[in-house]
C-alpha positions as CSV (number, residue, x, y, z in Angstrom):
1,X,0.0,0.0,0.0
2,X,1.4,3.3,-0.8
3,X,-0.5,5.6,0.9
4,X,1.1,8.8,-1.1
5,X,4.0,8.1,0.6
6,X,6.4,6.6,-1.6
7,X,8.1,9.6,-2.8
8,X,9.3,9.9,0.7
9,X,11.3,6.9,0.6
10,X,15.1,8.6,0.1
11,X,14.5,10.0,3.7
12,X,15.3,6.8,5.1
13,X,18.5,6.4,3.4
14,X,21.4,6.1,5.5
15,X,24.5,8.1,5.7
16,X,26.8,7.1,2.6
17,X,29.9,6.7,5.0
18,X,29.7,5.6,9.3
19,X,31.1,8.3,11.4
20,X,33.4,6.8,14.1
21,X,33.8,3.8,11.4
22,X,37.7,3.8,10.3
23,X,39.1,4.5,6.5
24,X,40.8,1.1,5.3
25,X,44.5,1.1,5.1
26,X,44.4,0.8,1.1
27,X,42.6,1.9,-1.8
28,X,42.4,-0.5,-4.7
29,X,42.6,0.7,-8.0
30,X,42.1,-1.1,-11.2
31,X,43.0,2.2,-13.4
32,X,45.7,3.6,-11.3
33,X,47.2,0.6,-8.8
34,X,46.3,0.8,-4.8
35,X,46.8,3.6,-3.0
36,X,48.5,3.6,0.8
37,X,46.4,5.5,3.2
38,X,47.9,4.1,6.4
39,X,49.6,7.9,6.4
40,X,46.1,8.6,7.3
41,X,46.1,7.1,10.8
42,X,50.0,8.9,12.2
43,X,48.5,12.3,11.7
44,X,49.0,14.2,14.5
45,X,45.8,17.0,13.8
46,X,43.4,15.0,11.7
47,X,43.0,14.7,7.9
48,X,41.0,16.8,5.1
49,X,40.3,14.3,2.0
50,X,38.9,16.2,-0.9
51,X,37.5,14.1,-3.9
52,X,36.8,15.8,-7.7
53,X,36.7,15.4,-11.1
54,X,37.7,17.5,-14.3
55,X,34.8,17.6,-15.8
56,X,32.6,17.7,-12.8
57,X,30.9,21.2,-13.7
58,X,30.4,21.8,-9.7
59,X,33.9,21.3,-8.7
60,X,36.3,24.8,-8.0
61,X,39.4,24.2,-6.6
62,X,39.6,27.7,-4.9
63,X,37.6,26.9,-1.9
64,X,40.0,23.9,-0.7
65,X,43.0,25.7,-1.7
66,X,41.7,28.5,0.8
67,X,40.6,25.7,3.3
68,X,43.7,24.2,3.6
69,X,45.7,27.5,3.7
70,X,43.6,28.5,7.1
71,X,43.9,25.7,8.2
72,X,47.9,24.4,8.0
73,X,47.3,22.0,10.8
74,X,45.6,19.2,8.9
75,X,47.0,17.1,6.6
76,X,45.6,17.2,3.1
77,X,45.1,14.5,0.0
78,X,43.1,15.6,-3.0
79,X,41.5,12.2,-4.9
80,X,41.0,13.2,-8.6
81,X,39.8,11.8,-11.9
82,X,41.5,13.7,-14.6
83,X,43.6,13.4,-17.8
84,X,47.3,13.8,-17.6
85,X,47.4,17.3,-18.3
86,X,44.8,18.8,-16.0
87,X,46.0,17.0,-13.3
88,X,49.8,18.5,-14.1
89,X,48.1,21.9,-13.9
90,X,46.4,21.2,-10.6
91,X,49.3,20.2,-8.8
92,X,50.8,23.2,-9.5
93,X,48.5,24.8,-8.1
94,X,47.7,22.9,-4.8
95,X,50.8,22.5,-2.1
96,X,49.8,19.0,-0.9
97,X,49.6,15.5,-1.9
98,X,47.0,14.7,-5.4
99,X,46.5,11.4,-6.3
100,X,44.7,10.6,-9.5
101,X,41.8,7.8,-9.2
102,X,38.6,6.4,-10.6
103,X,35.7,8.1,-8.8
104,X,33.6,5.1,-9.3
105,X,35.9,2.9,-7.7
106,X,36.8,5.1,-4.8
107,X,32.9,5.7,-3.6
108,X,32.4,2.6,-4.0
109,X,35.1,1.7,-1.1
110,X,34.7,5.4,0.8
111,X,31.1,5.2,0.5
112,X,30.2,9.0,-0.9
113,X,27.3,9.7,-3.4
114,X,28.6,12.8,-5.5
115,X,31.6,15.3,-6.3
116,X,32.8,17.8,-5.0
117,X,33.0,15.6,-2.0
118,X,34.8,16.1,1.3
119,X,35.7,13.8,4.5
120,X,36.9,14.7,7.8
121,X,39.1,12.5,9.8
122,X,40.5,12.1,13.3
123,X,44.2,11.5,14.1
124,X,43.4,7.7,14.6
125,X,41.7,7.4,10.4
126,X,38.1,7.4,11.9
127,X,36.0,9.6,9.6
128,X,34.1,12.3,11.3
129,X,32.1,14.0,8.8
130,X,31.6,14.0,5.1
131,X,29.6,15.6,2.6
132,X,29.4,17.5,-1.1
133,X,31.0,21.2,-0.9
134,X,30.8,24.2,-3.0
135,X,32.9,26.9,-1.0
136,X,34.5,27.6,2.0
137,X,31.7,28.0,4.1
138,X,30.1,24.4,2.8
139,X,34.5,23.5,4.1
140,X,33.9,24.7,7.5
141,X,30.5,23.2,8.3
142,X,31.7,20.2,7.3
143,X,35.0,20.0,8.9
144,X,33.3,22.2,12.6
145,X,34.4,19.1,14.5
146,X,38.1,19.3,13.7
147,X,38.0,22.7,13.6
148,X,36.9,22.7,16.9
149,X,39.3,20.4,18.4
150,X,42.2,21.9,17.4
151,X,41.8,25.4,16.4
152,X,39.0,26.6,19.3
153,X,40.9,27.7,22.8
């Protein structure tokens, strides 16, 4: 019986990720070879993961590059799907690690629904928050708990 109600069925999805729930120690890769994320967990501050995509129309760089310049005490890892020669112009642009990847096959093992996504993670690799972003204000919502922690007195 539907009673009208069956447009109401994606409220009852569940978060894409489990906060508290821990970020494996490698990403597998069939288009660019496993990743190593065990840096992830020997962070002293917490880590920022940012996930995009060249032709992702919704995706501007400026916002994380202005995130992670506010906040120095995180580490940083930008995830992007790209050709060879966008992603040579992006890491000259952004002063931490980029790693190219298949955004299929990395929400499919991190568990996010869209680009331009964004996790938050504890010193220990145990994700905190995550959600889509479009500037810096979308940054700090999304990363308030690590903000909090270590840059509130």
């Amino acid at each position: 019986m539907d009673n009208g109600l069956s447009h109401r069925k994606f409220l009852r999805t569940e978060l894409p990720f489990k906060p508290g729930s821990y970020i494996q120690d490698v990403l597998q890769s069939k288009s660019f070879g496993d990743t190593e994320l065990g840096w992830i967990k020997l962070t002293k501050k917490g880590s920022v993961i940012f996930i995009m995509q060249q032709n992702c129309s919704a995706c501007n760089y400026q916002p994380l590059i202005d995130f992670a310049s506010k906040y120095t005490e995180f580490d940083y890892c930008l995830f992007l799907e790209s050709d060879e020669d966008f992603y040579k112009d992006i890491i000259g642009k952004i002063k931490f690690p980029v790693l190219r990847c298949n955004v299929r096959e990395t929400a499919k093992q991190l568990h996010f629904y869209g680009v331009p996504w964004v996790f938050s993670l504890n010193n220990m690799g145990q994700f905190i928050s995550g959600d889509i972003f479009h500037n810096i204000e979308d940054l700090m919502r999304i990363n308030h708990a690590l903000i909090q922690v270590y840059y509130t007195r």
